[in-house]
C-alpha positions in Angstrom: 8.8 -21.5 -12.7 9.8 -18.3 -15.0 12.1 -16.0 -14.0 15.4 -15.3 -12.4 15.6 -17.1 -8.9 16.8 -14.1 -6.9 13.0 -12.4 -7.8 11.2 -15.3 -6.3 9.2 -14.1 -3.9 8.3 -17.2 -1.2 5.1 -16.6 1.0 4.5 -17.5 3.9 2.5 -20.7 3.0 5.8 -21.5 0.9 4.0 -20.7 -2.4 6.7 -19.5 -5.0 5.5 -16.2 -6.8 7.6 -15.2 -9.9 6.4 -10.9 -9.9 7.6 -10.0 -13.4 4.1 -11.7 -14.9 2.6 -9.7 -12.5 4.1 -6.5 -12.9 3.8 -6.5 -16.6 0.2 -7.5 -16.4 -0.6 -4.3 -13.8 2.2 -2.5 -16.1 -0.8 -2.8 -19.2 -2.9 0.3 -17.3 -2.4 3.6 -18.6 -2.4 4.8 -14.4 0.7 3.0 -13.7 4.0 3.7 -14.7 6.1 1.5 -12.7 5.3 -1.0 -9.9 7.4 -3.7 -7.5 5.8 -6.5 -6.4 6.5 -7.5 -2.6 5.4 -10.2 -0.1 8.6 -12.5 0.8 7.6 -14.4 4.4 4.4 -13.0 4.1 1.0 -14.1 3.8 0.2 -12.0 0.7 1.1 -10.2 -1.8 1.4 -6.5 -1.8 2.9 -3.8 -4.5 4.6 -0.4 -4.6 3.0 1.7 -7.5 4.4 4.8 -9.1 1.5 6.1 -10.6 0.8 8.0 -13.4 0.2 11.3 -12.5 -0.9 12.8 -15.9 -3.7 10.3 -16.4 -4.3 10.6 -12.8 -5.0 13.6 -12.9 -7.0 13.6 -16.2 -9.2 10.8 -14.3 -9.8 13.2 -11.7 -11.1 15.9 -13.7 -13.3 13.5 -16.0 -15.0 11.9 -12.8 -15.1 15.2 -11.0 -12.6 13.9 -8.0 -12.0 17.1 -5.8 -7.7 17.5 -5.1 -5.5 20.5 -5.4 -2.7 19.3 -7.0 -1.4 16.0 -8.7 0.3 15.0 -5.4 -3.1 15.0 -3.9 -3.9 12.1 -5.5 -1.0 9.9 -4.2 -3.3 9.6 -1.0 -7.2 10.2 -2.7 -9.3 7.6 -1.4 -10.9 7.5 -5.0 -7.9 7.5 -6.8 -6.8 4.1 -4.6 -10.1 2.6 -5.3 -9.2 3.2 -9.2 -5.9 1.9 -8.8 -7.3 -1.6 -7.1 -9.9 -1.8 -9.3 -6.7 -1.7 -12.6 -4.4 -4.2 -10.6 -8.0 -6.6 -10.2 -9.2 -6.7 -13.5 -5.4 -7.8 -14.6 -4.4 -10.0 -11.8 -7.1 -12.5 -11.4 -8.0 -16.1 -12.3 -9.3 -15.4 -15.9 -6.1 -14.2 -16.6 -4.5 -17.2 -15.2 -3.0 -15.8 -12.1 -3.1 -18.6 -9.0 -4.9 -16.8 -5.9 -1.8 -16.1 -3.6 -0.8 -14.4 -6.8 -3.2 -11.6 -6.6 -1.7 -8.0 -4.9 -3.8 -7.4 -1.8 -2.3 -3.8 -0.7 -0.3 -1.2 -2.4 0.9 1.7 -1.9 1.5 4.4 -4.3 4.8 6.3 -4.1 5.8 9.4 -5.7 9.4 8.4 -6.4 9.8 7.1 -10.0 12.8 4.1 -10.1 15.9 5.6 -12.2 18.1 4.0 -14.1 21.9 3.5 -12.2 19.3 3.9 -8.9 16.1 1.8 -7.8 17.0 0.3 -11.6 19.7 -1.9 -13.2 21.5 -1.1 -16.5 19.3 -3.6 -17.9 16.3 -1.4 -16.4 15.3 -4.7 -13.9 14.6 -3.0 -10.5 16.8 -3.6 -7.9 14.5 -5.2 -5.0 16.6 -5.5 -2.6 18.0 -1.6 -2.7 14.0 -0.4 -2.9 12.8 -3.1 -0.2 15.3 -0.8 2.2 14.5 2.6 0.7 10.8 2.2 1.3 11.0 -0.5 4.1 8.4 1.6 6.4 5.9 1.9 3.1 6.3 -2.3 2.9 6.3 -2.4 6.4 2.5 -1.0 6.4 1.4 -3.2 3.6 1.8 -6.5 5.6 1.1 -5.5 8.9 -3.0 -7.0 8.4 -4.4 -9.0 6.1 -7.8 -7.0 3.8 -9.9 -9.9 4.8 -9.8 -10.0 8.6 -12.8 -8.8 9.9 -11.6 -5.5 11.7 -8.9 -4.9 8.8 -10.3 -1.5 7.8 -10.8 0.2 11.5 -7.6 -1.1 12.6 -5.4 -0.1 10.0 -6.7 3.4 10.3 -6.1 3.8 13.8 -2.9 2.1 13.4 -2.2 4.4 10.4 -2.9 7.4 12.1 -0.9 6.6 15.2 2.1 5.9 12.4 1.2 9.3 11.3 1.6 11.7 14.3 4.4 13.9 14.8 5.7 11.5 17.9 8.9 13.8 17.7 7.1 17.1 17.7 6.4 19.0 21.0 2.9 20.9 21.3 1.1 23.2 24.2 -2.0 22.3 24.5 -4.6 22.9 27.4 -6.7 19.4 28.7 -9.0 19.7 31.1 -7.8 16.3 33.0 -10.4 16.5 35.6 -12.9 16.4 32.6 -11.0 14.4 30.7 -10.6 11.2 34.2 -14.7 12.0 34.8 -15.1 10.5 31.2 -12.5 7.6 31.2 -14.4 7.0 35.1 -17.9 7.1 32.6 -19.5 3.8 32.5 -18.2 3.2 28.5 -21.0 1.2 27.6 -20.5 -1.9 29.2 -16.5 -2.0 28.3 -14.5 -0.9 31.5 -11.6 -3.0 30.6 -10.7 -1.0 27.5 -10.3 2.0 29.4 
C-alpha cells in the first residue's frame, strides 16, 4: 500500500484504494486540471473533475460540439463522453490499475481547489473539507451503479426530480379531469404503476 493512510479510500467490498496513482494518472490529460477521487463505503469508485476549460473549449470547436459559452460544457453530454473516454484509457488494466480501481462516475465542477482552501500548504487536497463542500455532487455519484440494467433511465429521472425548483411556487392550469381520464387509461397492461 502507497500513500498516506488518512487517503485510503475502503470500498465497500473492503478493497483498499490508494487515489493519488489514480489522480495523477487521469491528471496526464490535457482536459483535466484537477480531480478528487471518491468512493469510501461504496461499491465504486467515482471522481470530482475540474476540467479544463480552455482545451475544452478548443475540443468543442475542433469537433464542431454546439455550446454557448465555456460553462456549457460543464454539463455537454459530448464533453462527458470525452472526459470518460481520458479517465479509461489511463485507468485501466494495461496500466496496471486492479478493477475496483477504475472511476465509474464523475462529475465535473467548476470550482478549481485553492491553495489555504479545498488545498493544503503542501497543495494535497483536503478530502474531507471538499467531501462536505460538494457532498450533494458525491451524493449523486453513488446513488447507482453504471452497470445495472436500468442505470441510465433511472438516473435521469432521478436527476431531474433532484433538479426541480421543489422550493419554487408556480401557476399553472391542469386540466385534472383530463389529466384522472388518462391515469384511469388502461396504461398498457401496468395499472399498478399508476
Amino acid at each position: 500500500i502507497i500513500g498516506r493512510t488518512k487517503e485510503t479510500i475502503v470500498l465497500l467490498g473492503g478493497e483498499n484504494v490508494e487515489p493519488v496513482p489514480i489522480e495523477a494518472a487521469i491528471l496526464e490529460s490535457e482536459y483535466i486540471d484537477q480531480i478528487m477521487v471518491v468512493g469510501q463505503d461504496q461499491k465504486f469508485l467515482g471522481a470530482l473533475i475540474v476540467p479544463n476549460l480552455e482545451a475544452l473549449e478548443r475540443w468543442a470547436q475542433e469537433e464542431k460540439v454546439p455550446y454557448n459559452s465555456k460553462e456549457d460544457l460543464l454539463d455537454n453530454a459530448q464533453a462527458n463522453e470525452l472526459i470518460g473516454e481520458q479517465i479509461n484509457a489511463r485507468v485501466n488494466s494495461e496500466r496496471g490499475f486492479r478493477v475496483w480501481e477504475r472511476i465509474f462516475r464523475f462529475k465535473k465542477i467548476a470550482k478549481h481547489f485553492e491553495p489555504g482552501v479545498e488545498l493544503s500548504g503542501t497543495l494535497k487536497v483536503k478530502r474531507n473539507l471538499v467531501a462536505d463542500m460538494f457532498k450533494k455532487e458525491i451524493e449523486k455519484l453513488e446513488r447507482m451503479h453504471p452497470s445495472t440494467p436500468d442505470y441510465s433511465i433511472v438516473y435521469n429521472h432521478a436527476d431531474l426530480l433532484l433538479d426541480l425548483p421543489w422550493d419554487e411556487i408556480t401557476v399553472d392550469n391542469y386540466d385534472l379531469r383530463r389529466a384522472k381520464k388518462v391515469l384511469d387509461a388502461d396504461h398498457y397492461g401496468m395499472n399498478k404503476i399508476k
